[in-house]
C-alpha positions as CSV (number, residue, x, y, z in Angstrom):
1,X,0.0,0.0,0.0
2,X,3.1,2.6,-0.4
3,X,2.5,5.1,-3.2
4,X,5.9,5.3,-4.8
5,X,9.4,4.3,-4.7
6,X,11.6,5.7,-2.0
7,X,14.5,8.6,-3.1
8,X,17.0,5.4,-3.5
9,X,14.3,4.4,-6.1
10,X,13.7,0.9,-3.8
11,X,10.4,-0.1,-4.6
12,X,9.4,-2.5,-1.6
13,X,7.4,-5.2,-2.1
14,X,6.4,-7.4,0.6
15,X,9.1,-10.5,-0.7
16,X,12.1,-7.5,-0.7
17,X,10.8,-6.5,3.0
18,X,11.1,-9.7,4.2
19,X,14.4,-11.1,2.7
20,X,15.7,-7.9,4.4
21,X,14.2,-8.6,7.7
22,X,14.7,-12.2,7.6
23,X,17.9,-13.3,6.2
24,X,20.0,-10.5,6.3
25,X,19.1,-7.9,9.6
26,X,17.9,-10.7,11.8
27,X,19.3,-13.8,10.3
28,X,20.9,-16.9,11.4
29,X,23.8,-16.3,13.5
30,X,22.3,-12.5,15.1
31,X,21.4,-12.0,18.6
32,X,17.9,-11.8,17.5
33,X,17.5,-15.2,15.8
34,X,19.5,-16.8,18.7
35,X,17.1,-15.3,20.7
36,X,14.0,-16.3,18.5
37,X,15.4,-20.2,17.3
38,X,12.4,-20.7,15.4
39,X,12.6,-17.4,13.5
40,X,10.6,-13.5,13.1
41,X,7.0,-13.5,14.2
42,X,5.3,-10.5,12.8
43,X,3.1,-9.6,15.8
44,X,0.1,-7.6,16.2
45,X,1.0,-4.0,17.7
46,X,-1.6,-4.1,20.0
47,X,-0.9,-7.2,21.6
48,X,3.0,-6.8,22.3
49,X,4.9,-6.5,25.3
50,X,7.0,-3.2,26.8
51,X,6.6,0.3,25.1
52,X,6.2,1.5,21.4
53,X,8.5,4.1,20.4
54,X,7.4,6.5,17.4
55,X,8.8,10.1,16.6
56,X,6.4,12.3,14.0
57,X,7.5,15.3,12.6
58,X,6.7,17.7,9.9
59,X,9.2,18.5,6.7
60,X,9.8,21.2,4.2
61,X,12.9,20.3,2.1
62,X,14.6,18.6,-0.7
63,X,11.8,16.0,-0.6
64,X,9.0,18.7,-0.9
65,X,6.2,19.4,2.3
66,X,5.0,16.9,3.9
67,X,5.8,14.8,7.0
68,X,7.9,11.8,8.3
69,X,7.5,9.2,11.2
70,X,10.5,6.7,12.3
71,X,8.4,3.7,14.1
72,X,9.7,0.8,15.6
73,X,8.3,-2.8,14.3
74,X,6.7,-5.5,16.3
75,X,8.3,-8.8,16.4
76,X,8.1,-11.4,18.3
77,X,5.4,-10.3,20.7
78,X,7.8,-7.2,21.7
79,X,9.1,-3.7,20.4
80,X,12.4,-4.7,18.4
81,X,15.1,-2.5,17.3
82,X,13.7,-2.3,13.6
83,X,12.7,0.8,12.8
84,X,10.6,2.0,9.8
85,X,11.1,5.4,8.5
86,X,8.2,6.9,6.4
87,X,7.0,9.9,4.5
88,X,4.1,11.1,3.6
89,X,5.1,13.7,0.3
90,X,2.3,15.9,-0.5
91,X,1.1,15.9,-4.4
92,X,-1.6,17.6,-6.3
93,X,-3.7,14.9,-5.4
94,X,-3.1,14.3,-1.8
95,X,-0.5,12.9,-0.1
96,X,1.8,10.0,-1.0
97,X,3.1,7.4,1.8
98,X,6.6,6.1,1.3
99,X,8.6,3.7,2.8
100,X,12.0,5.6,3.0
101,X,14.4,3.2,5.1
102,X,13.8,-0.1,7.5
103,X,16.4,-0.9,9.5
104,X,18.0,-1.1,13.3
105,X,18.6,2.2,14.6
């Protein structure tokens, strides 16, 4: 459901999303996995453990108007380290959401 590529041009589909998370942030051999043996559970933000962490803020740059969010990603049953960073660039017709970067912070 993203509008458009990011400024790399990285189109993200949902197989490219989760080679990234799966094999080569939290793949075999990382803390993670030897925490998690069985491997990444996407879990449901409302029912996971300790506290989200989100920052919003508004833009006027480069990019154009708009805003951004960095948003950390449920796995697991918990708040991981993985952190989505998105825009939302306004165009004539609204707003477009992008998926700028995923990765640990």
């Amino acid at each position: 459901m993203l509008d458009e590529p990011n400024a790399y041009n990285t189109t993200w589909t949902e197989e490219f999303i989760r080679q990234l998370i799966e094999r080569d942030t939290f793949g075999p051999g990382t803390i993670f996995r030897d925490a998690h043996p069985d491997g990444i559970v996407y879990s449901d933000p409302d029912c996971v453990s300790g506290e989200d962490h989100f920052d919003i803020g508004e833009f006027n740059n480069a990019h154009g108007e708009g805003f951004w969010a960095d948003i950390d990603m449920p796995l697991n049953g918990e708040w991981s380290d993985l952190t989505a960073q998105f825009i939302l660039v306004r165009r004539p017709s609204g707003y477009a959401l992008v998926l700028e970067d995923l990765h640990v912070l």
